[in-house]
N, C-alpha and C positions, 0 to 999 in steps of 0.2 A: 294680559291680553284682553283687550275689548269685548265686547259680546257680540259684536258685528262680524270679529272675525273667529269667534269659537263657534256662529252658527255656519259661516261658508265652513270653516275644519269637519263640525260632523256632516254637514253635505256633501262634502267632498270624498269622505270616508266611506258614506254609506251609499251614494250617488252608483259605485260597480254596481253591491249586490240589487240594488232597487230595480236599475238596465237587466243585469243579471236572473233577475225573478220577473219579470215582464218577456223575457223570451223564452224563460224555462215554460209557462203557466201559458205564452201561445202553444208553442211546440207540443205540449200536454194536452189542451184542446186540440189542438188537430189531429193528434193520435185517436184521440178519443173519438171526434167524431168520423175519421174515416175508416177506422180498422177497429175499434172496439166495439163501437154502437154498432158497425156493420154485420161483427161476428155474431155478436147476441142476436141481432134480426133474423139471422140468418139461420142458426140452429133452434133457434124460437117460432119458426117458421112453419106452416103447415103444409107446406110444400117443396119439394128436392127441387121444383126450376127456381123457388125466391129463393133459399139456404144458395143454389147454386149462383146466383145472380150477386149477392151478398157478397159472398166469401170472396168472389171476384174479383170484386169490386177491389177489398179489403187487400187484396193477393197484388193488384194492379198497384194502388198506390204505394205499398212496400215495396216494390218493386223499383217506382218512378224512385222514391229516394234513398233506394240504394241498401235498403234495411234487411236484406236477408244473409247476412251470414255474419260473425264476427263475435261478441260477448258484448255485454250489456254490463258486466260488472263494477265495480268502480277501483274495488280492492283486489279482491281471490275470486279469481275466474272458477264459477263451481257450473255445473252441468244446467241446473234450476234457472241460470242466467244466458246460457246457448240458443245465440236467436236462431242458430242455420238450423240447429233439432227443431225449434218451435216453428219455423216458416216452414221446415220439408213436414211438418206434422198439420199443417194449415193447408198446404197445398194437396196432399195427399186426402183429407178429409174431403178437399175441394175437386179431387179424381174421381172420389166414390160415389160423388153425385153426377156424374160422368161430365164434366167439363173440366176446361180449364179458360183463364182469361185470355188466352190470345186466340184462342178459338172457340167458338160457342158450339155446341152441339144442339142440332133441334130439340125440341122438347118430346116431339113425337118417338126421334132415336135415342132421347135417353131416357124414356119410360120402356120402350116399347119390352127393355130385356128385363124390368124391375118391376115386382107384383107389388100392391100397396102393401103387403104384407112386408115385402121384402124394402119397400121405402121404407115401412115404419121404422124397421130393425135401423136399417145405416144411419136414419136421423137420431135414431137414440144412442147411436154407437158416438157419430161425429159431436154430438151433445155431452157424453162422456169425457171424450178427449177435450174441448175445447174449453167447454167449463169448467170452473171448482163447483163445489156440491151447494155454495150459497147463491149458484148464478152466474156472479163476476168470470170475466172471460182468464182463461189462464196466462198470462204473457210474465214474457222475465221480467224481474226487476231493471228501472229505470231507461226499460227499452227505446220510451217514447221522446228519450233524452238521444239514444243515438245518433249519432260516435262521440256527439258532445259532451258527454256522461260526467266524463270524468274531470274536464275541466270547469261546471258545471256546479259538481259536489265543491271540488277545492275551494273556487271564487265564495262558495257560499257560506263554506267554513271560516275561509280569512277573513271575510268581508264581518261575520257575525261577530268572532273574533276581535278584530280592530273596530267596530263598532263598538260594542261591548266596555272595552278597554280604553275609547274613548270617552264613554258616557262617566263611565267609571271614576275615571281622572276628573272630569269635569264637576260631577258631583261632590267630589273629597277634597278638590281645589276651590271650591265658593262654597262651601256649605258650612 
């Protein structure tokens, strides 16, 4: 075989996983910047109407694509991967600051029942829940892949795989 066409072969090979990891690593930005950078603003926040305005936000675009209920898993569906517990835990943090996103509550009527004291408390409570204890927002694994998860993982596997397995060959066959 030529060397013209052993480079189309590994282009061709490794050509899925490359498409493959170019919309895994949008998809991952996007999560990030609408739902994750949102939640940390938001429990980061010194105020219950920005944390409210955040999480919203965050609530809203999970929302638009369809990301609230299902598993995240790839393998063994374990509880740690349950997006419908993490989004009803998300939106519920998102109650306690008395809103929700399809309707806004003045800011006047959702202080009016909450003393700073009693904001301080819910933002340290909603901070508890959302975060781990080094910051990072809590979300299941390979959420920001849903529903595509799983075919996602595979393509990645077989692709590394018969990449792999081509170079391999290639190397032991001219070397």
């Amino acid at each position: 075989m030529d060397s013209f066409k052993k480079v189309y072969l590994v282009i061709a090979l490794l050509l899925p996983m490359l498409i493959g990891g170019f919309f895994a690593i949008k998809r991952n930005s996007q999560f990030e910047a609408n739902v994750s950078e949102r939640i940390v603003r938001g429990v980061r926040s010194n105020s219950p109407e920005t944390a409210r305005e955040e999480l919203g936000k965050a609530i809203s675009w999970l929302e638009e694509k369809k990301m609230v209920e299902g598993n995240s898993a790839v393998t063994w569906q374990t509880p740690a991967s349950d997006i419908g517990f993490w989004f009803k835990n998300l939106k519920d943090a998102h109650a306690k600051l008395g809103g929700s996103p399809s309707k806004e509550i003045s800011l006047e009527a959702s202080q009016a029942h909450m003393s700073l004291v009693e904001s301080s408390i819910v933002m340290e409570r909603i901070q508890a829940s959302l975060l781990d204890k080094d910051g990072s927002v809590k979300i299941p694994m390979f959420v920001s892949f849903y529903p595509n998860q799983k075919s996602i993982f595979w393509s990645f596997l077989i692709g590394t795989i018969m990449g792999m397995a081509t170079i391999i060959t290639l190397v032991v066959k001219y070397s």
